[in-house]
TORKOL-4160 file (C-alpha; in steps of 0.2 Angstrom, whole numbers, padded with zeros to 4 digits, m for minus):
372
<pt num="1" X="m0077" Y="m0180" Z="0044"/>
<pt num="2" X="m0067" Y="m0163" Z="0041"/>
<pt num="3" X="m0071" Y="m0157" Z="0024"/>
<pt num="4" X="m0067" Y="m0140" Z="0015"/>
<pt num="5" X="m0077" Y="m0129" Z="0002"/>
<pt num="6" X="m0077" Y="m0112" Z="m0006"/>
<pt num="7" X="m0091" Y="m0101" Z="m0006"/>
<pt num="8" X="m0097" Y="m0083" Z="m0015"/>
<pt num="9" X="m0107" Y="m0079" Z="m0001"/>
<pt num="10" X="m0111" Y="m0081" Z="0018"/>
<pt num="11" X="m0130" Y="m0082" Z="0014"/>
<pt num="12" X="m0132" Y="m0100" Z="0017"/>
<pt num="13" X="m0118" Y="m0099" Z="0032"/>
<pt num="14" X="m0125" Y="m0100" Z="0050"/>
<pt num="15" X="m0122" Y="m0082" Z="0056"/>
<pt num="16" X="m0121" Y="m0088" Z="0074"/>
<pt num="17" X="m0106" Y="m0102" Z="0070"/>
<pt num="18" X="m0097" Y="m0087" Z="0057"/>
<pt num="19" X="m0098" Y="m0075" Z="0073"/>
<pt num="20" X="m0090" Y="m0088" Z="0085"/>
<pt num="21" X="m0077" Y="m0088" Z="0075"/>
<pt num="22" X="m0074" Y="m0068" Z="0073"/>
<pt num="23" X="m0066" Y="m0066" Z="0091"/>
<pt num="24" X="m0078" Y="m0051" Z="0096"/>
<pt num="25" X="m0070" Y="m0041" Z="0081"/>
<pt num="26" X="m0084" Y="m0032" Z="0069"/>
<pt num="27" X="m0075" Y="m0031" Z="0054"/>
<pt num="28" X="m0075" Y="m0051" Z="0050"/>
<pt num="29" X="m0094" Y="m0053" Z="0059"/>
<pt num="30" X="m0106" Y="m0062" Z="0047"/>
<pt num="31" X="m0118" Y="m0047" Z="0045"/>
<pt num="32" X="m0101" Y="m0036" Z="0040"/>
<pt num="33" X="m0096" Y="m0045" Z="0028"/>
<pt num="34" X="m0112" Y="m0050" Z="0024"/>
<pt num="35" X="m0119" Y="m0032" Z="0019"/>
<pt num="36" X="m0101" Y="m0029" Z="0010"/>
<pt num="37" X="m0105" Y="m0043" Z="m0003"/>
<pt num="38" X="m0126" Y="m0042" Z="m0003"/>
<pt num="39" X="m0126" Y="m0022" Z="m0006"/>
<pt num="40" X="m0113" Y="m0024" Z="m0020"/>
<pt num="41" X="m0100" Y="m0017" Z="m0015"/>
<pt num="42" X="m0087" Y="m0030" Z="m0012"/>
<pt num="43" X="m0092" Y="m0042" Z="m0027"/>
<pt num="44" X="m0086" Y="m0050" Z="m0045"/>
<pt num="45" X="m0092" Y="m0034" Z="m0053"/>
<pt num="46" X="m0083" Y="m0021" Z="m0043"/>
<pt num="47" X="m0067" Y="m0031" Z="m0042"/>
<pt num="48" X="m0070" Y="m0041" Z="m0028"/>
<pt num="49" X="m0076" Y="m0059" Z="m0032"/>
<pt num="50" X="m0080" Y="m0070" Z="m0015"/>
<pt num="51" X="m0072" Y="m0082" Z="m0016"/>
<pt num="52" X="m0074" Y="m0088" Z="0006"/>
<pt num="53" X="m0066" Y="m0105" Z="0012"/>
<pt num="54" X="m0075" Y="m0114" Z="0025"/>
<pt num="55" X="m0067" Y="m0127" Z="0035"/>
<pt num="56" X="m0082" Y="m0139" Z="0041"/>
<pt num="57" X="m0080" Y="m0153" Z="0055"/>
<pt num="58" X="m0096" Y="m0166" Z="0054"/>
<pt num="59" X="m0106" Y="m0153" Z="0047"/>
<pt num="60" X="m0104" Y="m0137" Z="0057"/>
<pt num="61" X="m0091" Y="m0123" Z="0053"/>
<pt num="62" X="m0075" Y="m0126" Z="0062"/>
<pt num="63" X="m0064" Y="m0111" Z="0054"/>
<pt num="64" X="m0066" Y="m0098" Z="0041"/>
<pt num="65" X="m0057" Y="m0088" Z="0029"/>
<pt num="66" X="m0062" Y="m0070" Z="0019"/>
<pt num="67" X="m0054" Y="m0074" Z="0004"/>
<pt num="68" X="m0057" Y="m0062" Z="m0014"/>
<pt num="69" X="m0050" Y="m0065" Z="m0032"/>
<pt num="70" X="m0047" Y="m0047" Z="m0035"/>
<pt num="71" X="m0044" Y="m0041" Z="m0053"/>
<pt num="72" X="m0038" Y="m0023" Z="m0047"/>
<pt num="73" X="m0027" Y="m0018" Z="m0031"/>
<pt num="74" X="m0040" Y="m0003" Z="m0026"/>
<pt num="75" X="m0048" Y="m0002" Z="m0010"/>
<pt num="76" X="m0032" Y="m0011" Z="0001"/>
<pt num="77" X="m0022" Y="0001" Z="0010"/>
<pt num="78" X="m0005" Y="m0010" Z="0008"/>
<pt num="79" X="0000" Y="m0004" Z="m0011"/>
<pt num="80" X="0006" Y="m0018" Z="m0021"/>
<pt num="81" X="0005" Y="m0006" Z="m0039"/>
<pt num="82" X="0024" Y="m0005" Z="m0043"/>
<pt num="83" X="0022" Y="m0027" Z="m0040"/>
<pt num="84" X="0009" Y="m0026" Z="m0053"/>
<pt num="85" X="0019" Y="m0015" Z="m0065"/>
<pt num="86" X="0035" Y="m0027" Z="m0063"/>
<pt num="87" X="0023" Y="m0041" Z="m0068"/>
<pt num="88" X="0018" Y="m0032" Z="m0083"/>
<pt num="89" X="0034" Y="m0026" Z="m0088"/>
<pt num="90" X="0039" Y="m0043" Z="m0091"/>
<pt num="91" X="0025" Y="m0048" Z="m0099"/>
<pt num="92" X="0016" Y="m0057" Z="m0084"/>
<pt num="93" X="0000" Y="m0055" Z="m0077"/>
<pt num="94" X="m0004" Y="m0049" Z="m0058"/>
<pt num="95" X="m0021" Y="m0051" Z="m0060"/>
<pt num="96" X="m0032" Y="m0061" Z="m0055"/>
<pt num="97" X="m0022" Y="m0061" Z="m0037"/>
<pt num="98" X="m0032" Y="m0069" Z="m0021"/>
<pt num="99" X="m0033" Y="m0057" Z="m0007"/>
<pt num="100" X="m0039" Y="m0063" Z="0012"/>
<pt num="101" X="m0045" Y="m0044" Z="0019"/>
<pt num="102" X="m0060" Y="m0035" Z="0025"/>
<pt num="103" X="m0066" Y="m0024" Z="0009"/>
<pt num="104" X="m0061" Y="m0005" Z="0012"/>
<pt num="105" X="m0057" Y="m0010" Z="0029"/>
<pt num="106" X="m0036" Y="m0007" Z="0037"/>
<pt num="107" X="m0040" Y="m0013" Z="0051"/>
<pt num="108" X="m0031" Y="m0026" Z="0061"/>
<pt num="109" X="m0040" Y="m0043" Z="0065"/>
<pt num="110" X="m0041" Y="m0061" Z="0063"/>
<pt num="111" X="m0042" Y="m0065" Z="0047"/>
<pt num="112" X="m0042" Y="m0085" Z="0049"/>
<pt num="113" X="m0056" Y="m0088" Z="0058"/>
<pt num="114" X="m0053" Y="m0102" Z="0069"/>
<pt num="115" X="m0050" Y="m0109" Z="0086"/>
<pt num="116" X="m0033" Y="m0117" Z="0083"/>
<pt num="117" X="m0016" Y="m0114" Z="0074"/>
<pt num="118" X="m0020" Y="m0133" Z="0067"/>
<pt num="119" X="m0036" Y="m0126" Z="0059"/>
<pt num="120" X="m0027" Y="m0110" Z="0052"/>
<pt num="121" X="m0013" Y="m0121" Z="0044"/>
<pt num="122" X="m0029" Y="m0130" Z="0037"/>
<pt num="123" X="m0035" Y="m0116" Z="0029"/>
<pt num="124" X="m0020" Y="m0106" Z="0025"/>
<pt num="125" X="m0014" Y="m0123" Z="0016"/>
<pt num="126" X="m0029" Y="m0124" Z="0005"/>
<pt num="127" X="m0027" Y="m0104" Z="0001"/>
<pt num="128" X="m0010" Y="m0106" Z="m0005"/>
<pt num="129" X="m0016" Y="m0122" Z="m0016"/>
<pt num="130" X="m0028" Y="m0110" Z="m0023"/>
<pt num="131" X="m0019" Y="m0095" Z="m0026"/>
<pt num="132" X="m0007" Y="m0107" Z="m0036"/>
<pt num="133" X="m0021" Y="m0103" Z="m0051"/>
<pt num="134" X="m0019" Y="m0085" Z="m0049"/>
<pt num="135" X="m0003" Y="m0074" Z="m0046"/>
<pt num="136" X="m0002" Y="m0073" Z="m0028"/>
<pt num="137" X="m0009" Y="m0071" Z="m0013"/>
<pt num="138" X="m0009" Y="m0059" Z="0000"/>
<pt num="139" X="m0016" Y="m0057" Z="0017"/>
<pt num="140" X="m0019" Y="m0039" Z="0024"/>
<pt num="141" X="m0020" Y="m0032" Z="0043"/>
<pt num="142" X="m0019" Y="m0051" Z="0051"/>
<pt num="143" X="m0017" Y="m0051" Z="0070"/>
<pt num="144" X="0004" Y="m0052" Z="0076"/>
<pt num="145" X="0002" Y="m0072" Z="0080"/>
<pt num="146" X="m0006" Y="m0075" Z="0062"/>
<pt num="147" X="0007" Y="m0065" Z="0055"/>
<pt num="148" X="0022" Y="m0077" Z="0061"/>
<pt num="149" X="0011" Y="m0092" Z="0057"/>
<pt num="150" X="0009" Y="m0087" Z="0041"/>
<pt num="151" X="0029" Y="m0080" Z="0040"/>
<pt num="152" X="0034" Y="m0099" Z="0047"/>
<pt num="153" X="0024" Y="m0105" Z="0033"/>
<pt num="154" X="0034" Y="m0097" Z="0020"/>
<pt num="155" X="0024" Y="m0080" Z="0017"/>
<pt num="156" X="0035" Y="m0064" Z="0017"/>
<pt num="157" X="0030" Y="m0050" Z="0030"/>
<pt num="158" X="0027" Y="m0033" Z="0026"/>
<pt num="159" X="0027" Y="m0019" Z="0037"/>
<pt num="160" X="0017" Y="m0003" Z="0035"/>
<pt num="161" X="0013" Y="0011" Z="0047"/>
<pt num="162" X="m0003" Y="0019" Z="0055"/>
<pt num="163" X="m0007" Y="0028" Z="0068"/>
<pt num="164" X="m0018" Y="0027" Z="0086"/>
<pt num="165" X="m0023" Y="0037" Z="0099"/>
<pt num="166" X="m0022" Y="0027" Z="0119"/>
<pt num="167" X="m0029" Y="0032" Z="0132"/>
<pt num="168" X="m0020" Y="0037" Z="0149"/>
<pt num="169" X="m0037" Y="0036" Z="0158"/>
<pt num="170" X="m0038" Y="0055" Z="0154"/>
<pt num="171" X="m0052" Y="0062" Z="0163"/>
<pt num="172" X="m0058" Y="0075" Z="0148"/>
<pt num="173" X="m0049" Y="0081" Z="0134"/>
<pt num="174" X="m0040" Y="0095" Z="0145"/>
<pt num="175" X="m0031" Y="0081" Z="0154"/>
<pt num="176" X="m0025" Y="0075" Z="0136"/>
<pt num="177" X="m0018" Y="0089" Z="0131"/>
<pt num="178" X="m0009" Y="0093" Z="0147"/>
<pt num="179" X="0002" Y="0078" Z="0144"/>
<pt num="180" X="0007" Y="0088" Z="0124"/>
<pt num="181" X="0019" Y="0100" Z="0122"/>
<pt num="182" X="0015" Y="0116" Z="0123"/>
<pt num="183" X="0015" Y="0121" Z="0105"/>
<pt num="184" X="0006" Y="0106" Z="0102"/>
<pt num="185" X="m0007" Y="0111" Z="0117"/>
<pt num="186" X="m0010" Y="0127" Z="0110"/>
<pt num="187" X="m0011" Y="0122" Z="0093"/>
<pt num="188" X="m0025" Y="0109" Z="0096"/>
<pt num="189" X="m0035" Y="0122" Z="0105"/>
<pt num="190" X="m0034" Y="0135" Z="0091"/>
<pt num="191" X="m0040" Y="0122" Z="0080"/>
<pt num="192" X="m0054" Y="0117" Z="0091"/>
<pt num="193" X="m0058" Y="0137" Z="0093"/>
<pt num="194" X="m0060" Y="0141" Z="0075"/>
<pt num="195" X="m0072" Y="0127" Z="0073"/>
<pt num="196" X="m0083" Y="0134" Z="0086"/>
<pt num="197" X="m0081" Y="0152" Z="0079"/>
<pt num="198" X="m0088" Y="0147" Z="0064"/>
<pt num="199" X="m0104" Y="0140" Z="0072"/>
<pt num="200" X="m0100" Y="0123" Z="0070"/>
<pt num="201" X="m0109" Y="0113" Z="0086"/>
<pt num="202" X="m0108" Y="0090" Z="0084"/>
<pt num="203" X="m0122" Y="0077" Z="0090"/>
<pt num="204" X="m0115" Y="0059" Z="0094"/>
<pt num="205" X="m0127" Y="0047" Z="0087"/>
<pt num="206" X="m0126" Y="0028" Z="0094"/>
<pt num="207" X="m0137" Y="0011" Z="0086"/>
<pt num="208" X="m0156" Y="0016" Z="0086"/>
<pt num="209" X="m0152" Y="0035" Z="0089"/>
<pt num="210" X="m0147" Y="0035" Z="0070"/>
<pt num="211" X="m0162" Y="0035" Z="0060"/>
<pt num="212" X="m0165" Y="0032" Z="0041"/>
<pt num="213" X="m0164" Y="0051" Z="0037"/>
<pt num="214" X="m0145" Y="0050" Z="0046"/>
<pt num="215" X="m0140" Y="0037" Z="0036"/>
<pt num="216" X="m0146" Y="0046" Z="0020"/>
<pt num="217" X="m0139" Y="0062" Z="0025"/>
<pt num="218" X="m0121" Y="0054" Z="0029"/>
<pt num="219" X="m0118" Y="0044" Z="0011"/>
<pt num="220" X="m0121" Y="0061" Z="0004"/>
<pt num="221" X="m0109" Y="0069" Z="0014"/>
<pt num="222" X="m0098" Y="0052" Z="0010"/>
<pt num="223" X="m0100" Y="0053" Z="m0011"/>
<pt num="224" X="m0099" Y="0070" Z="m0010"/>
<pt num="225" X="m0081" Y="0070" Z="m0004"/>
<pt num="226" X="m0076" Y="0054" Z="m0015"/>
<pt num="227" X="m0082" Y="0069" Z="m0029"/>
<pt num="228" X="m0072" Y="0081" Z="m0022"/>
<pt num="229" X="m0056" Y="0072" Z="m0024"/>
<pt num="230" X="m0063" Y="0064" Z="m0042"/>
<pt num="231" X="m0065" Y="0046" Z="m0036"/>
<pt num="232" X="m0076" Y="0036" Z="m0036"/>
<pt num="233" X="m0084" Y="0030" Z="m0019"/>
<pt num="234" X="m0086" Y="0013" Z="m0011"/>
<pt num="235" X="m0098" Y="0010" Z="m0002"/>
<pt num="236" X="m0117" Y="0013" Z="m0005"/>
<pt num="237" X="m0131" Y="0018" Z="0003"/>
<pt num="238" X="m0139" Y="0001" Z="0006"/>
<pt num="239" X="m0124" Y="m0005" Z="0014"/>
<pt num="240" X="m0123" Y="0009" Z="0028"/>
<pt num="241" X="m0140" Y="0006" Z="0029"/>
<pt num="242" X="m0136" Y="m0013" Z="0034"/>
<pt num="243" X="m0124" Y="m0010" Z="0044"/>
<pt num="244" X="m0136" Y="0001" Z="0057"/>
<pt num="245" X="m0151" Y="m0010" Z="0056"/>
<pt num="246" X="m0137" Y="m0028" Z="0059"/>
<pt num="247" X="m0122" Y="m0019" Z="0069"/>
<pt num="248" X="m0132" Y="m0005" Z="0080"/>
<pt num="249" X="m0120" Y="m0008" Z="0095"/>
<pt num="250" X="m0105" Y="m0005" Z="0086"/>
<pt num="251" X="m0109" Y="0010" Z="0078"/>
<pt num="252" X="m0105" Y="0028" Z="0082"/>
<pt num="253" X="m0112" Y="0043" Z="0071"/>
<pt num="254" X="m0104" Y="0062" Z="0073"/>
<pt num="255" X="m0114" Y="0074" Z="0065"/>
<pt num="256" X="m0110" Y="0094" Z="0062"/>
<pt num="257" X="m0121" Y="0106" Z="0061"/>
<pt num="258" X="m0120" Y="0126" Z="0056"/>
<pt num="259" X="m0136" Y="0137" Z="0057"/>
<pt num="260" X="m0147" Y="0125" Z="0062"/>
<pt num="261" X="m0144" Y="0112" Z="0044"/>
<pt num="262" X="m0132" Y="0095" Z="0045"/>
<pt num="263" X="m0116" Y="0100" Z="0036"/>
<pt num="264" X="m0104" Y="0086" Z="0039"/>
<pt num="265" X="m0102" Y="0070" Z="0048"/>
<pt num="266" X="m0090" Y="0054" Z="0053"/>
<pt num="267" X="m0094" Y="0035" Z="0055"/>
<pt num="268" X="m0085" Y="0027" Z="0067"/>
<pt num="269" X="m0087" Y="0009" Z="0072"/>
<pt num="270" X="m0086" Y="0003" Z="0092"/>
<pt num="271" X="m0081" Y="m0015" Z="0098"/>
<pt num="272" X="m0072" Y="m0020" Z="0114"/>
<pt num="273" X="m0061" Y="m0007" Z="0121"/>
<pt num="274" X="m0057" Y="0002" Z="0105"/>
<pt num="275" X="m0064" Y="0015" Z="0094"/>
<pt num="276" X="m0060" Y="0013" Z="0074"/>
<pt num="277" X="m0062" Y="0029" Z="0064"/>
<pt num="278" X="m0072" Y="0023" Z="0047"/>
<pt num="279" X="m0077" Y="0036" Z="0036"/>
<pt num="280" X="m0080" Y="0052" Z="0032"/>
<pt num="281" X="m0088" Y="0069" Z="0021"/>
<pt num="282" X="m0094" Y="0083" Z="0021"/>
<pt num="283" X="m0107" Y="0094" Z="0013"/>
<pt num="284" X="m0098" Y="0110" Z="0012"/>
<pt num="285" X="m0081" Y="0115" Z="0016"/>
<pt num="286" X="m0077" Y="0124" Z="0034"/>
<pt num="287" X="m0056" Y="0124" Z="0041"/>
<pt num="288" X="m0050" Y="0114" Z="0051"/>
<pt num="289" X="m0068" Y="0105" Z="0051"/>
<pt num="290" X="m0059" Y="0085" Z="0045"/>
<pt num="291" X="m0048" Y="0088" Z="0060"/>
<pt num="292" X="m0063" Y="0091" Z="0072"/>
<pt num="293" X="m0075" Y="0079" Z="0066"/>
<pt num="294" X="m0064" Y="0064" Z="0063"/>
<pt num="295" X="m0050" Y="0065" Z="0077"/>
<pt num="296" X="m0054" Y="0078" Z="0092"/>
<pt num="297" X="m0072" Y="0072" Z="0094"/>
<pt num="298" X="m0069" Y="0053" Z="0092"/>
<pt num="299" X="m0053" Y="0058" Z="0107"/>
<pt num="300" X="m0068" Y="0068" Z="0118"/>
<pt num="301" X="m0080" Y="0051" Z="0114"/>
<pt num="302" X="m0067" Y="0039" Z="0118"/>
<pt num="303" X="m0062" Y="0047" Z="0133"/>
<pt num="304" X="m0081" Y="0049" Z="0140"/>
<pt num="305" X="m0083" Y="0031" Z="0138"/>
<pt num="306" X="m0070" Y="0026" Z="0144"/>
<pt num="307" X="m0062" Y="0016" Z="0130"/>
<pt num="308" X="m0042" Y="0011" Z="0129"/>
<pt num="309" X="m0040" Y="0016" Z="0111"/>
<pt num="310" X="m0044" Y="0027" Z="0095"/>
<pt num="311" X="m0036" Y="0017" Z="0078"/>
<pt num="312" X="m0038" Y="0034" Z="0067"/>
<pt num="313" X="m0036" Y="0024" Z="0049"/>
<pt num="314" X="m0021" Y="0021" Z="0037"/>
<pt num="315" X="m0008" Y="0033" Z="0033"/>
<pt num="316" X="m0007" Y="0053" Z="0038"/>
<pt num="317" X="0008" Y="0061" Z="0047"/>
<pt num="318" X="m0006" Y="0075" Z="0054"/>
<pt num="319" X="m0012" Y="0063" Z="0064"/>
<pt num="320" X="0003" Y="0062" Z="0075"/>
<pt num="321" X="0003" Y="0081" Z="0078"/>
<pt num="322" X="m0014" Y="0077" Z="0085"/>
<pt num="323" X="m0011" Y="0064" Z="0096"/>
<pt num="324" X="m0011" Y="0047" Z="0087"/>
<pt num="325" X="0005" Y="0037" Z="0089"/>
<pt num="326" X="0013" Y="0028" Z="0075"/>
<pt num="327" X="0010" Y="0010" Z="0076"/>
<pt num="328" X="0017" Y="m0003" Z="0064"/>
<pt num="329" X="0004" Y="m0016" Z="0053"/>
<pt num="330" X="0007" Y="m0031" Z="0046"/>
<pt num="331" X="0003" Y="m0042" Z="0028"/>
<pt num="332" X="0008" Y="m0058" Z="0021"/>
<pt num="333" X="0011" Y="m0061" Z="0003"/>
<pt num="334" X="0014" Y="m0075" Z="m0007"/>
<pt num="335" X="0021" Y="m0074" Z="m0024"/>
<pt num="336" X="0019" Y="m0089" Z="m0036"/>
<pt num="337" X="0033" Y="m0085" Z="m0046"/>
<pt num="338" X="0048" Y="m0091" Z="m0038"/>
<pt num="339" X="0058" Y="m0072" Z="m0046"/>
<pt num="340" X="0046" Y="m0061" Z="m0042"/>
<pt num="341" X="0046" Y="m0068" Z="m0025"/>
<pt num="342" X="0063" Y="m0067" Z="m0022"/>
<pt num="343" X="0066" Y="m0049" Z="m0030"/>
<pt num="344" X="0050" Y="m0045" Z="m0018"/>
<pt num="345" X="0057" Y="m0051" Z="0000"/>
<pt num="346" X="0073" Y="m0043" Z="m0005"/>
<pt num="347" X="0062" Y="m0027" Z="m0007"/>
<pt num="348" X="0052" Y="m0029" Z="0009"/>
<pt num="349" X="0068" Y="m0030" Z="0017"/>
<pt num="350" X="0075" Y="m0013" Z="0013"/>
<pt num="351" X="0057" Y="m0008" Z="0016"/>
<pt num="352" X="0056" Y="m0014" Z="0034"/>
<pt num="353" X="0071" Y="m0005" Z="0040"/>
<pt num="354" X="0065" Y="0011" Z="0030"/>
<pt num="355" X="0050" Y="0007" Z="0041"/>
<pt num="356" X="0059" Y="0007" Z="0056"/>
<pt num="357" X="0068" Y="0022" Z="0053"/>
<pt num="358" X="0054" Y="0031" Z="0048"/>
<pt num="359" X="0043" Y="0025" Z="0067"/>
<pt num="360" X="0059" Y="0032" Z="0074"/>
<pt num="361" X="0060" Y="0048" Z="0067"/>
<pt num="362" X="0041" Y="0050" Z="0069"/>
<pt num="363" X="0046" Y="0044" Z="0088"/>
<pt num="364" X="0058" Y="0060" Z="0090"/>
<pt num="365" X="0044" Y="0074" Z="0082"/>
<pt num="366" X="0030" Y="0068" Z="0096"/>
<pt num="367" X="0019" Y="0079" Z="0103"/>
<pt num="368" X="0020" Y="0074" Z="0119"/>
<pt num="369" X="0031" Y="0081" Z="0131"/>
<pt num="370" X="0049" Y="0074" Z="0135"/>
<pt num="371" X="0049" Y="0068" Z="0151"/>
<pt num="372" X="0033" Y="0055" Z="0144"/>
């Protein structure tokens, strides 16, 4: 007997069954998710009301899907405000959408949980019935293959642009940077060398190594840089808390240091073959110190562990002058409106070839040498 439901939370939902589901990927694994929702961070009160359909087969979990009623657009990475401004200018609301997306989170993944395209129409079926009481509803990061299930389905495809770092099997950072340019080469090294200069030495900190005064230490770095740029931020400290004591073997903690005190640090998570850079902040400012913390050491800790790639975030055109390629992202959206949705793909489509012109001119500024 196949029967579907919706819950608020993965509390009563068998952590083991969820996780066979994820396909090895962190970001959708029960205890992620879990601690995004039990923390507070990812719930109705900040915006983000659970809203997670389960697809059960004689009583056991046969697929899943992250699904949030969101009453804002913060927090996403693939900007849909000027939608939200259309809607309102003619008199419509946007809000409540339904999003399917991991919380703070562009990174690419499954994002319907399940062991066959018949399940994912199941569920992508029973999302679209639901988001039919809302505005829309829009699916960020999926893998490529959801992406053209979900496009044969009817959902428009937008592309956006991020940028990562692959490894050539580099034997240390020195190899790495004989394959740039030599402006490239030598800026890079100047970077590194006013870092140092200033007295700034790193510790990498994996699973148990990062211990409860680590985790303290970071979220102030982390809030204090939301305050810098007059945000608020996120993420609390009882959800990085979480995530060290549930997902130790995933997590990699860079920590600066200057005259002997902890000044900054970056949080990166680890899974498969890849590394994905998280977040960030610092305690006090030193040049060139975001650059060194969050892209050259991840680059030295990738290439010690032998690891095939770097995903260094969304957006940020520095980052290619460092190394990290562009490479395009998908989302699917579905518009209830039948307007709206066609004045929408008409937009995506001028959008993608801006896209594509954009990766190509990104293509002729790289900062490796010609003949590669």
């Amino acid at each position: 007997m196949e029967a579907l439901r919706v819950v608020e939370s993965l509390a009563g939902v068998d952590p083991a069954a969820w996780n066979a589901l994820a396909a090895g990927n962190p970001f959708v694994r029960h205890e992620f998710l879990s601690a995004l929702i039990d923390t507070g961070c990812a719930v109705a009160r900040t915006g983000w009301r659970p809203q997670f359909l389960l697809l059960e087969r004689a009583g056991r979990l046969a697929a899943a899907m992250p699904l949030f009623v969101k009453s804002h657009s913060y927090g996403e990475y693939v900007f849909d405000w000027a939608w939200a401004d259309a809607y309102e200018r003619h008199g419509l609301e946007y809000y409540p959408k339904m999003l399917c997306a991991v919380p703070f989170t562009p990174v690419c993944g499954p994002r319907m949980l399940a062991a066959s395209d018949a399940d994912r129409r199941t569920l992508l079926a029973a999302a679209l019935e639901a988001a039919k009481e809302v505005s829309s509803l829009h699916v960020l990061f999926p893998t490529a293959p959801e992406a053209r299930l979900m496009q044969a389905e009817g959902l428009l495809l937008r592309r956006t642009v991020q940028f990562h770092w692959r490894n050539e099997g580099y034997e240390d950072f020195d190899a790495f940077l004989a394959r740039m340019s030599h402006a490239k080469r030598k800026n890079i090294r100047q970077e590194r060398r006013r870092v140092r200069e200033a007295g700034v030495s790193f510790r990498w900190l994996r699973g148990a190594e990062i211990e409860p005064e680590h985790w303290t230490f970071f979220h102030r770095c982390y809030r204090n840089t939301y305050a810098a740029h007059r945000s608020r931020p996120y993420l609390n400290l009882e959800f990085f808390q979480r995530l060290g004591a549930t997902l130790p073997e995933h997590t990699l903690l860079i920590l600066a240091q200057r005259g002997g005190r902890l000044i900054a640090g970056a949080l990166n998570m680890v899974a498969g073959r890849t590394l994905f850079g998280r977040y960030w902040g610092a305690l006090e400012h030193v040049p060139l110190l975001h650059f060194e913390a969050c892209y050259y050491q991840a680059i030295d800790f990738a290439i010690a562990e032998r690891l095939e790639s770097f995903e260094g975030g969304a957006q940020g055109e520095h980052k290619l002058f460092r190394g990290l390629l562009p490479v395009e992202t998908l989302s699917a959206h579905w518009l209830a409106r039948p307007r709206f949705a066609r004045a929408i793909e008409a937009t995506l489509e001028r959008e993608a070839a801006g896209v594509a012109r954009y990766v190509n001119e990104l293509a002729e500024h790289s900062p490796f040498k010609a003949d590669l």
